[in-house]
N, C-alpha and C positions, 0 to 999 in steps of 0.2 A: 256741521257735524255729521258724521257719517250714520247710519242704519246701523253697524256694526255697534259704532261706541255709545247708541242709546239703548241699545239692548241690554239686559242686565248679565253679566259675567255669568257663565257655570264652568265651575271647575270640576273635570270628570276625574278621579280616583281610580287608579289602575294598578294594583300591585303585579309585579312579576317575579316568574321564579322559573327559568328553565324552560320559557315558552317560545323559544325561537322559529319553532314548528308554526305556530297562531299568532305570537305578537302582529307580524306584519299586517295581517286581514285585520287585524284587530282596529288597530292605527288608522290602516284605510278608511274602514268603515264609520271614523269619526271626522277625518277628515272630506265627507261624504256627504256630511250632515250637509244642510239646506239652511241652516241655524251656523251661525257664524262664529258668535260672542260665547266660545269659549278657551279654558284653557286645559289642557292635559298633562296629567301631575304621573307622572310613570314610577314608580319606587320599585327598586331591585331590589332582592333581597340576597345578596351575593351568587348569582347565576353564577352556573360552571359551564354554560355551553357558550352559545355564540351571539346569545338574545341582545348581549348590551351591545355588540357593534352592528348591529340592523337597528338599533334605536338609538342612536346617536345618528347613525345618516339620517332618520327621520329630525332630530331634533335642529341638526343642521337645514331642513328644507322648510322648517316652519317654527317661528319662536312658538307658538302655543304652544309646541309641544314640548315640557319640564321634564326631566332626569333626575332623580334621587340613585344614588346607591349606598346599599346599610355594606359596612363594614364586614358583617358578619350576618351571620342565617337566624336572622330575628322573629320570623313569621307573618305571618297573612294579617293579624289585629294589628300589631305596630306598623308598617310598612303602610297599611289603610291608616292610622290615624295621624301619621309624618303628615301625609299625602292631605287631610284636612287640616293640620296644622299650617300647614304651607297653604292651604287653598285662598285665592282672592276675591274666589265669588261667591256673588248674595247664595247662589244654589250649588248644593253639591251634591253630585251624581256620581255612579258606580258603575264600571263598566273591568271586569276581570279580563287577564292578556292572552285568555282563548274565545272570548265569546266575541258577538257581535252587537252590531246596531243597523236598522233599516235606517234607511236616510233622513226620514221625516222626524224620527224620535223625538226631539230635542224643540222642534217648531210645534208638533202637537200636543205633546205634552206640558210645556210650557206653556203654549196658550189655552190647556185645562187650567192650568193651576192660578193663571191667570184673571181668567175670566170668572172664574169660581171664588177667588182668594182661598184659595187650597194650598196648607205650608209642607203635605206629604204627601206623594205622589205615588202610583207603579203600575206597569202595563203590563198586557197579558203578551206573549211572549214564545214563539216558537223552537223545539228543541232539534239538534242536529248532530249526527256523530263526529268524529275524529275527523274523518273526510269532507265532511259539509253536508250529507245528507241530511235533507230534512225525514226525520222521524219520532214528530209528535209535536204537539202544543196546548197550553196551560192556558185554559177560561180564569177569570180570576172576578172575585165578587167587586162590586161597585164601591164598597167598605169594609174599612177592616177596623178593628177598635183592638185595645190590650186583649180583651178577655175571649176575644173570638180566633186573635192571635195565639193562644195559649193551645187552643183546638186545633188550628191546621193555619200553615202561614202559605201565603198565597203569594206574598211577596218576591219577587225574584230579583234577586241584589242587582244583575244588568239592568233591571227598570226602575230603581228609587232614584227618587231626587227630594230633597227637604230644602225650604228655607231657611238660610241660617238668621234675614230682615226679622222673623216668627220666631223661629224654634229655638236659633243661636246655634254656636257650633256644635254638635253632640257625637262623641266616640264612643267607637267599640269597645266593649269590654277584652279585658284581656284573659280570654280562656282559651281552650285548646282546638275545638272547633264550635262552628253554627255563630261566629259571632255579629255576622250580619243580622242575625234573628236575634240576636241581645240588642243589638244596634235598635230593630225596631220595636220592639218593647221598651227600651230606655225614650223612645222619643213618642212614646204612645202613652207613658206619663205623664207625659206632658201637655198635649193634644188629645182631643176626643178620639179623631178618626183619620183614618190614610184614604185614601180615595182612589177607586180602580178606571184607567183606561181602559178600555175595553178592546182598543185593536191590538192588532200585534204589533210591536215595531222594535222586537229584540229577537235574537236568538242566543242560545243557550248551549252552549257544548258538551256534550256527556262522553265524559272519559272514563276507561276503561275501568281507572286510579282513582275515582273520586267515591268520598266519601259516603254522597247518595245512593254507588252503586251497592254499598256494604249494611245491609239493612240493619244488624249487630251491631256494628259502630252507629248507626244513625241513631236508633232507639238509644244506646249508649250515652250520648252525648246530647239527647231530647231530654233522656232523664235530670242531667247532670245541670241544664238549664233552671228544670223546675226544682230542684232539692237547693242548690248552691249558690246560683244567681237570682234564681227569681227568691229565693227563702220559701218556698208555698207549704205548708204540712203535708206530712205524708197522704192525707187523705186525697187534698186539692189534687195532688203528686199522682196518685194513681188513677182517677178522675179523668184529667186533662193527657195523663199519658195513654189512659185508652181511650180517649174523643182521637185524641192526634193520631195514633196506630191506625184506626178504624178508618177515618178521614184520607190514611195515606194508602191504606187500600184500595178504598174507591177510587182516586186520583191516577193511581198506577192501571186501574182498571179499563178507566175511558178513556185516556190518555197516552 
């Protein structure tokens, strides 16, 4: 029996939407890994550009890598939770169709989680523009639990990976955005704590379009966690949304 097929399967999670620009680095950079034993679930969610025929030649040069496409323009939660419904591996990992992965990712962090018996994982993680420039990166604490979560999430969706042998399969809620961050809350009720790598072995693409850069929508949709999803009282409610404001302060500041 091969190296390969005693390893445990991870299915990495990739939605895309109009990423023709990044898919391909993206793909590379998995197919890069040093870690062998996985497979790559790609879900489209009706691109209009040119993204599905550079990912199909990919798909043709290597069966790990899976093709989804939605019908229609479904969103970022559905398109992620196809993509774990279809998944066949013990671990499911996230990896978005503009960001990256260092090559080790997947060998080191696995053998944290391993060695620890550790069922949720996430590393710290460097950021980069549109172009590839590196410009910043993300310390991230050794744990994270629900209620420290609640304060500043540290989490960065390129670096989770859960047990599903532990945790079982657990999806996204279906809201309008941050749902990665519902993701870890719903799986942090379940388990005590998430556990931080410490190296870098992602990076992070910050576009021009994204949500983080829009601090209005961000607070926006922070809110909309603690009042709607989480249920918390208004009090918790305003509470944990000024630890989080404050927290994202600091964060923006040395970073």
């Amino acid at each position: 029996m091969s190296k390969v097929a005693q390893e445990p399967l991870v299915s990495i999670i990739t939605p895309s939407y109009n990423t023709f620009q990044f898919i391909g680095e993206t793909i590379e950079s998995v197919l890069a890994q040093d870690y062998q034993a996985w497979e790559m679930i790609i879900v489209d969610d009706n691109s209009t550009d040119k993204s599905n025929e550079l990912i199909r030649g990919y798909v043709k040069k290597d069966d790990r890598i899976k093709f989804i496409q939605n019908k229609e323009n479904l969103g970022a939660a559905v398109s992620r939770n196809l993509g774990i419904e279809k998944a066949a591996g013990r671990f499911i990992a996230f990896l978005d169709s503009d960001d990256l992965w260092l090559p080790k990712k997947l060998t080191q962090q696995l053998d944290f989680m391993m060695r620890h018996n550790y069922s949720f994982t996430y590393t710290a993680y460097g950021k980069i523009n549109e172009a590839g420039k590196d410009i910043g990166h993300i310390d991230i604490p050794t744990k994270s639990s629900y209620h420290s979560l609640l304060k500043t999430c540290p989490i960065g969706c390129l670096t989770a990976i859960y047990d599903t042998q532990v945790i079982g399969k657990v999806y996204l809620p279906l809201i309008e955005k941050r749902q990665d961050y519902g993701l870890w809350l719903r799986i942090l009720k379940k388990i005590d704590f998430a556990y931080g790598v410490e190296t870098t072995l992602a990076k992070y693409r910050v576009r021009s379009n994204s949500i983080s850069s829009n601090k209005f929508l961000a607070a926006k949709y922070q809110w909309r966690i603690y009042r709607d999803l989480e249920k918390l009282s208004l009090l918790d409610s305003i509470f944990y949304m000024t630890t989080y404001t404050f927290n994202g302060v600091l964060k923006s500041y040395f970073n």
